[in-house]
C-alpha positions in Angstrom: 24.8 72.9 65.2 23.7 69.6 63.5 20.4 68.3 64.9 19.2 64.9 65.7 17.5 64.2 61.9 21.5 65.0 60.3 22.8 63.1 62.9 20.9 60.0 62.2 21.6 60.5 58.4 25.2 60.6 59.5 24.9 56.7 61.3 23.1 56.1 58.0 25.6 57.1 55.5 28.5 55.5 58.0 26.6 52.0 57.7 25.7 52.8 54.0 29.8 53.0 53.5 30.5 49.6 55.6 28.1 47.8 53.2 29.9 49.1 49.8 33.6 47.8 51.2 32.5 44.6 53.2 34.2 41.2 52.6 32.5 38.1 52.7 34.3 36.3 54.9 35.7 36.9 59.0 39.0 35.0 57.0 39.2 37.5 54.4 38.3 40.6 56.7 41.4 39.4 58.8 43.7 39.2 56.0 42.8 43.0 54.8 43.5 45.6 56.8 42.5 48.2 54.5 39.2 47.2 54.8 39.5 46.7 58.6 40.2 50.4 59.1 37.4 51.1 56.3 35.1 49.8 59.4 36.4 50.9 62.1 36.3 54.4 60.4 32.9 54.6 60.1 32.1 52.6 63.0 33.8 55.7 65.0 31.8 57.9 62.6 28.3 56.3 64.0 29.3 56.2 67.7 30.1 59.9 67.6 26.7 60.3 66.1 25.0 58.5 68.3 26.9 60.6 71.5 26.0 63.4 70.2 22.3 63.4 69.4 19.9 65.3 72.7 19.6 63.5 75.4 15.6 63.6 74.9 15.7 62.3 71.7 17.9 59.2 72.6 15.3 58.6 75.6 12.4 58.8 73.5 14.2 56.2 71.1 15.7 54.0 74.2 15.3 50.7 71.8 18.6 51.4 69.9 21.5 51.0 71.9 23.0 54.6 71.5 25.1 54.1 74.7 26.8 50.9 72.9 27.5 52.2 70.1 29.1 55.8 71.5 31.1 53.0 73.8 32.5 51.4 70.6 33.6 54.4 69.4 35.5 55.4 72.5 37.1 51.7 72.4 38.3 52.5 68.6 39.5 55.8 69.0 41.3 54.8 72.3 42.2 51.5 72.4 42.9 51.3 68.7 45.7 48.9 68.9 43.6 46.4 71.2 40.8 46.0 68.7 39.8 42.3 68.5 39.1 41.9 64.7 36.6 39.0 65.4 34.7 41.3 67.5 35.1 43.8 65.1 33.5 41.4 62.3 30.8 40.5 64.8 29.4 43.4 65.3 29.5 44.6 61.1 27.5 41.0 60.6 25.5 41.0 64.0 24.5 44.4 65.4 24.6 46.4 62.4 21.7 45.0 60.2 19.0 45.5 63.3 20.9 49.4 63.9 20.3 49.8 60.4 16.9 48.8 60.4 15.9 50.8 63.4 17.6 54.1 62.3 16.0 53.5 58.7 12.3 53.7 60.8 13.4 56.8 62.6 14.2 58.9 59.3 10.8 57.9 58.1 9.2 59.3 61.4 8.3 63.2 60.7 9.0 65.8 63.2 11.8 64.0 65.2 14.1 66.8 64.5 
């Protein structure tokens, strides 16, 4: 069974691989749907990370919004042909940076495991 520490390195990796493959633009992220399902990927990757690390561990760390990102997974996987591309782009270029930031500080913390 993967622990907490593996799973966080998992949500790291995920936004790690949105970085390498992101546009520059919402116009061109429209236009390139390979790139869009690039995203979504690893945005799906994340939320199924974040649903599965302990309950006590997501409590102790109640400042990242695990229950947001496990709810945009659910909304990817299941309501895949809904997806709102803008929103999409929205969260890669707002919500992503400060996620990144926050899971970055929890690998550094020892003994979270």
């Amino acid at each position: 069974m993967r622990d907490d520490r593996e799973r966080l390195l998992d949500m790291a990796q995920a936004i790690e691989e949105i970085g390498k493959h992101l546009v520059p633009s919402l116009d061109e992220f429209e236009r390139d749907r390979l790139r869009q399902v690039w995203v979504i990927h690893h945005l799906q990757i994340m939320g199924e990370a974040a649903r599965t690390l302990s309950e006590a561990f997501r409590q102790q760390h109640s400042e990242v919004p695990w229950s947001r990102i496990a709810a945009l997974r659910h909304v990817l996987v299941h309501q895949y042909f809904d997806i709102d591309v803008r929103a999409l782009w929205a969260v890669v270029q707002q919500d992503l940076p400060k996620v990144r930031t926050q899971i970055a500080q929890l690998l550094e913390e020892p003994g979270d495991d």
